[in-house]
N, C-alpha and C positions, 0 to 999 in steps of 0.2 A: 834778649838772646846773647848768649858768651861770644865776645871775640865778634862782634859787629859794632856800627858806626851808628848810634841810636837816632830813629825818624826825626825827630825833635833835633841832633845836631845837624844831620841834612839838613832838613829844612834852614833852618838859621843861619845856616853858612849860603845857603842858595838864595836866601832873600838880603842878607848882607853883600854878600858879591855881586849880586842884580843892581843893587842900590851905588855900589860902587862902581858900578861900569855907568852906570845911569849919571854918577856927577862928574865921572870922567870925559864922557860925552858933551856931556855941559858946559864945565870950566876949560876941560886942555883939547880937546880935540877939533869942537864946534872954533873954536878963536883959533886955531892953528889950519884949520883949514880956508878959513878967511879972511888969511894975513900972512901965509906963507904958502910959496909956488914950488911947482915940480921937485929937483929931489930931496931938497930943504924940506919940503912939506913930507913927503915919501917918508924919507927917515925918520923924522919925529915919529908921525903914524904908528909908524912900523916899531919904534922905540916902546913908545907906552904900550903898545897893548903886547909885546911880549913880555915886557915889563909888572903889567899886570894880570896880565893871564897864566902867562907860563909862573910871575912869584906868586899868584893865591893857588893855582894848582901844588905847587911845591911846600907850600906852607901849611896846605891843609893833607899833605898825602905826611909833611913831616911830623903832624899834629894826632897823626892816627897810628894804630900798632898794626905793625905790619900783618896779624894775624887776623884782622878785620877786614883783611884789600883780599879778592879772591884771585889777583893775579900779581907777584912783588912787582913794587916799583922797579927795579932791578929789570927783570926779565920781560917785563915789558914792552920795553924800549929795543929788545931786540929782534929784528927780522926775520920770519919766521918764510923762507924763500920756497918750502914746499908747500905753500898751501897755497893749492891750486886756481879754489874759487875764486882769490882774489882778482887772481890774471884774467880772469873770464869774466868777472862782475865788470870789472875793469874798461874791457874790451867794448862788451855790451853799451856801458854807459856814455863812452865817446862814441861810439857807432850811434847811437839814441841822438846824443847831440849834434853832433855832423847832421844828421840826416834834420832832425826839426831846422836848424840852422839853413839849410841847404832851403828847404822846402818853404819858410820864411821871408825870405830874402832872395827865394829865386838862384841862391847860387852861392858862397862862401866869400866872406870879404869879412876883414877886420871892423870893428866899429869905428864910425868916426871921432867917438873921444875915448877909444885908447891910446895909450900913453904907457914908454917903457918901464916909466916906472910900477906901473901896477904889476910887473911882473914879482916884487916883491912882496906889495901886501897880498895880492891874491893865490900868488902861486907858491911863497913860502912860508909867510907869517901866520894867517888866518889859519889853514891847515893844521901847521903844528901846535900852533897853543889854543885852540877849542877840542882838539881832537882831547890833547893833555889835560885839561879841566875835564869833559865830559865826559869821556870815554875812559880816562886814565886816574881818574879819582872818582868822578861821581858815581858810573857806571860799575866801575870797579868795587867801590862800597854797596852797589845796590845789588849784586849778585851773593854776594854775602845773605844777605837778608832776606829774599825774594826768590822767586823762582825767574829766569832768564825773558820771559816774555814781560811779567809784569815789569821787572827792571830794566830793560830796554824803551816799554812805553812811557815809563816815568821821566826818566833822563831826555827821551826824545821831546816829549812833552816840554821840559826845563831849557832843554836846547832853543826851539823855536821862540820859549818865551824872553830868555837871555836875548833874542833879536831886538825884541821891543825897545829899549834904550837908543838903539841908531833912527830907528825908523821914528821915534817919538824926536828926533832933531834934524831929520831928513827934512831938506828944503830943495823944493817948495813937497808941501806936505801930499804925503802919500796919502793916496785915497781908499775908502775903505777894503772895495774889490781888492786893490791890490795888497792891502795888508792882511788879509785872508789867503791871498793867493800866494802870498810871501811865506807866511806861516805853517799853510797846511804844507806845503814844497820844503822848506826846511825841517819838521819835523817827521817827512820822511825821508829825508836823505838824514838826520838823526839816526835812526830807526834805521836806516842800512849800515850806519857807519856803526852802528854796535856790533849789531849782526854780527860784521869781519871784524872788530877785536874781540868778541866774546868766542868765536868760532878758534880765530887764528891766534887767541891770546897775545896779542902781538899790537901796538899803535900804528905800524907803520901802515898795513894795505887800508887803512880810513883815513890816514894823513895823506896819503899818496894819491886817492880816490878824493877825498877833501878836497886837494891842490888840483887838482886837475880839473874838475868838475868847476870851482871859482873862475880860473883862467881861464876857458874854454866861455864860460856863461859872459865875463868880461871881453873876452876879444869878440866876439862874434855875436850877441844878442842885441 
């Protein structure tokens, strides 16, 4: 197809980036979290992975012609403040959580190992550079190619599998229930967070929805 990002380069870039998240996990993250405390450790975290998320996002949206991305990287990034559903998905999805929260736990209270600094990996960092990678290159190149449902379920699909690298050096090791239960939950919140950039053309109401949705599952789960 003219003016697309050929399956063959997807792929390759998606099992190269997997692989590199996967030794990043490895060598700098796993040793930097069991050798360095609160916000020393926070920043570093928070360092690589916009480091490497937000530069292979930028590397591969700069490695593509612009007339391959069904939305420019340009316009993207800009907030698109009338689209409505967002506000409402939005709404919905903190009222969803408050309330399982609530009904859980008998009543809303912080978790016992939060700590202020999470309010940086979970409520700034994570949001914008997975939204940026998936939504904002991969997503973006599969709309091109695809009709909007198949390219949605792919990237959602890619998303949850992108998880697999943290959970494969989560200590003490996750069990299988919960890494199914991890997986199938992440790639539907995938699969929403396309939804509102492929609707709203826009990264922001999935970043915003990303970062809230982290925060909220960290304070309070």
């Amino acid at each position: 197809m003219a003016n697309t990002i050929s399956r063959k380069r997807l792929i390759f870039q998606f099992i190269c980036f997997w692989c590199l998240w996967l030794a990043v996990q490895v060598v700098i993250n796993v040793p930097v979290e069991h050798h360095l405390y609160g916000w020393p450790q926070e920043l570093t975290l928070d360092a690589v992975k916009l480091l490497v998320w937000c530069g292979g996002a930028w590397w591969f949206i700069r490695q593509a012609d612009s007339r391959s991305l069904a939305i420019t990287p340009a316009d993207q990034w800009r907030p698109n403040w009338s689209f409505r559903a967002g506000y409402w998905i939005w709404l919905v999805v903190v009222l969803y959580l408050l309330v399982q929260f609530y009904l859980s736990h008998h009543g809303l209270r912080f978790s016992r190992t939060f700590v202020p600094q999470y309010w940086g990996r979970y409520f700034i960092v994570v949001g914008v550079t997975e939204e940026f990678m998936f939504r904002g290159y991969f997503l973006n190149a599969l709309l091109k190619r695809v009709s909007f449902t198949r390219a949605n379920t792919l990237q959602a699909v890619a998303f949850a599998a992108m998880h697999i690298p943290r959970y494969l050096t989560t200590v003490p090791a996750m069990s299988p229930t919960a890494w199914i239960s991890n997986l199938v939950s992440v790639a539907v919140l995938g699969a929403l967070f396309g939804w509102l950039y492929a609707k709203s053309k826009s990264l922001w109401p999935g970043i915003i929805l990303h970062m809230t949705w982290d925060i909220l599952v960290t304070a309070f789960a």
